[in-house]
C-alpha positions in Angstrom: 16.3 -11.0 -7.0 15.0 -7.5 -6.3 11.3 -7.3 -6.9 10.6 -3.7 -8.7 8.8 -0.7 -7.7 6.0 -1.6 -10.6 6.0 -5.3 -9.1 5.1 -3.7 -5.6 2.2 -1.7 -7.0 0.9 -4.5 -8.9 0.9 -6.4 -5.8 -0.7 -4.1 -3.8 -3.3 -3.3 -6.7 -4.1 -7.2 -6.8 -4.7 -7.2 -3.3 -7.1 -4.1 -3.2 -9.2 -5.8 -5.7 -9.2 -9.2 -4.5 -10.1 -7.4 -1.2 -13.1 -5.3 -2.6 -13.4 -6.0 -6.2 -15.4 -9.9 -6.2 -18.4 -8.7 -6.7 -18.6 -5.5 -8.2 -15.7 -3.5 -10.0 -13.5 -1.4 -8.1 -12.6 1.8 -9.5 -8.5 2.2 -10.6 -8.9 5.5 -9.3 -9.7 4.9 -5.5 -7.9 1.7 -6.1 -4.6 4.2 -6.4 -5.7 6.4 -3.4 -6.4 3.6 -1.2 -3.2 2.5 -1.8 -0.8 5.1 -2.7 0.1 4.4 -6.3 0.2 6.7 -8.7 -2.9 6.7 -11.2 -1.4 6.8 -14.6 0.9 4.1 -12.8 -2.1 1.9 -11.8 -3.8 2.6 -14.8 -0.8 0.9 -17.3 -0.4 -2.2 -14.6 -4.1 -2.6 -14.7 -4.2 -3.5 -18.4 -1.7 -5.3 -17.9 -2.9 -7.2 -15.1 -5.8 -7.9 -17.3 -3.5 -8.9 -20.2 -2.5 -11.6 -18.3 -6.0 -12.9 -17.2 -5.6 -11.7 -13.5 -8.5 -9.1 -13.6 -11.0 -8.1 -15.5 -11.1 -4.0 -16.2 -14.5 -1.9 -17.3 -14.3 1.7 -18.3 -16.8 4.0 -17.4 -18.6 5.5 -14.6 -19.4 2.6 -12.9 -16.4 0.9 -14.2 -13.0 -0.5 -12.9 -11.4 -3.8 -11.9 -12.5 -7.2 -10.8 -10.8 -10.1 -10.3 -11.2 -12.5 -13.6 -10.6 -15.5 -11.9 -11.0 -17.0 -8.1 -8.1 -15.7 -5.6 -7.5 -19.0 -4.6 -6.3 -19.7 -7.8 -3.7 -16.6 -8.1 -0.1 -17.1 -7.0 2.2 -14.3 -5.9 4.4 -15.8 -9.3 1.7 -14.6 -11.2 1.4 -11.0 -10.2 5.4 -10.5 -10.3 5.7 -12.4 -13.6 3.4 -9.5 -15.1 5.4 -6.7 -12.8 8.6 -7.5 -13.6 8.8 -11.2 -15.9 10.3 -14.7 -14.9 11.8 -14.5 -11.2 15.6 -14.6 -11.7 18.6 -14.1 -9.3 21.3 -14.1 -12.0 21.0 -13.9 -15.9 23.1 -16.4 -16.5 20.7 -19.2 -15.0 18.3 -18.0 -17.5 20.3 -17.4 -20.8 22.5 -20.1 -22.2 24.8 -17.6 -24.0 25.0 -14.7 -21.7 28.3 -15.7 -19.9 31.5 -16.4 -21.8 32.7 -19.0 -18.4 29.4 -21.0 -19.3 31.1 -23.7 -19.5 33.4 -23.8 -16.7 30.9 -22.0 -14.1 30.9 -23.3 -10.8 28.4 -21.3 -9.8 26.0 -21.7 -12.6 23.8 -24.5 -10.9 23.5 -22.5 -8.0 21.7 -19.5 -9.5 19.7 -22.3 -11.0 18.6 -24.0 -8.1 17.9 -20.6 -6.2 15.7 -19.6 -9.0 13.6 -22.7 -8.5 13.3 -22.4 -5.0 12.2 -18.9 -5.3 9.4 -19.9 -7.8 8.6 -22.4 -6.3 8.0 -20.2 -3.2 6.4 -17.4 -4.9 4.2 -20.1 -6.3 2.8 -21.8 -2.8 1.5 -18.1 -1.9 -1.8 -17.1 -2.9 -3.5 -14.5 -3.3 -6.1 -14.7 -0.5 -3.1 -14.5 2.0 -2.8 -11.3 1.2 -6.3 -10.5 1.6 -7.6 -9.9 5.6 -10.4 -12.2 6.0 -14.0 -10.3 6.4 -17.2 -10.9 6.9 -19.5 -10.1 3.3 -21.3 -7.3 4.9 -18.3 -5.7 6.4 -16.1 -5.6 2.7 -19.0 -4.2 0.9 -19.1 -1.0 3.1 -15.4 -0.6 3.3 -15.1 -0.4 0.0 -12.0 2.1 -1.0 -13.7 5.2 -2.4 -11.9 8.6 -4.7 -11.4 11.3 -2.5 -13.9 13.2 -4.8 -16.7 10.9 -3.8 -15.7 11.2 -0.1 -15.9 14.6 0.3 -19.3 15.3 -1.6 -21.9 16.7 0.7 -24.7 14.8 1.2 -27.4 15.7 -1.9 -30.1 18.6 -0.9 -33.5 17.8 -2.2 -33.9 18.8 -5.4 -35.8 23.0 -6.3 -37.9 23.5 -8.7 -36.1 25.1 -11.6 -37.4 27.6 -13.8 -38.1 27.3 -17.2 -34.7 28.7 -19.5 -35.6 31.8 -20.6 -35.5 31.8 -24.5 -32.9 34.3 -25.8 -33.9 35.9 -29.0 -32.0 35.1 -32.4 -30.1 37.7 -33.5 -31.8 39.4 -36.9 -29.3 39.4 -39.8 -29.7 42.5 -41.3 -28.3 44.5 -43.9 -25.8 46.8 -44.1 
């Protein structure tokens, strides 16, 4: 079984937001930053993270992605079954009718019982393995931040502004 370049990111996008998205939502943006996947990438695996009941995701400005349910109760199965489907080494363990030596396949049983054992594996690993432990106070400031919001200077106070000066309406006149 090769696990796929979109299971990877959904992995890794999991993580971040069981990391820093408990209690408030973690933007998909800075979410991709933090960890190197592509946006539009992280965007489509975000929805469909949240398809399958992982996370929840808000738009808007103080939008993004929280975790819909406890990490303790989110398997590494879970996460890969939404990257890439069912966990399979061969496709003949999982189709009846995909090999014409179905019935006289020694092997067979042996893709079967690998499949299991790597489900079953994929299964025992949860989600807050993945995560370091920290302390409350300590996740909250390290929250993963866009690069926009990083390198805003701090605010000045704000001048007075003057009044807009009205611009006249332009007469219509006759020709």
């Amino acid at each position: 079984m090769e696990i796929t370049r979109r299971t990877d990111y959904a992995v890794r996008i999991m993580r971040c937001v069981a990391e820093y998205g408990v209690e408030s939502p973690v933007s998909v943006r800075a979410i991709s930053e933090a960890d190197n996947v592509p946006y539009q990438f992280a965007r489509r695996i975000s929805y469909d993270l949240a398809g399958a009941g992982l996370i929840k995701v808000t738009r808007g400005a103080r939008g993004g992605a929280m975790l819909a349910k406890p990490a303790e109760k989110i398997t590494l199965y879970d996460i890969v079954k939404v990257g890439q489907g069912d966990p399979i080494c061969s496709r003949c363990s999982l189709a009846e009718q995909w090999c014409e030596h179905e019935n006289e396949c020694m092997v067979r049983d042996a893709w079967k019982k690998l499949d299991k054992i790597v489900s079953d594996y994929l299964k025992s690993v949860k989600l807050t393995s993945l995560v370091p432990k920290r302390s409350k106070s300590k996740s909250a400031a390290a929250k993963p931040t866009t690069k926009k919001a990083a390198a805003k200077p701090a605010a000045k106070p704000a001048a007075k502004k003057k009044p807009a000066a009205k611009v006249p309406a332009k007469s219509k006149a006759r020709k």
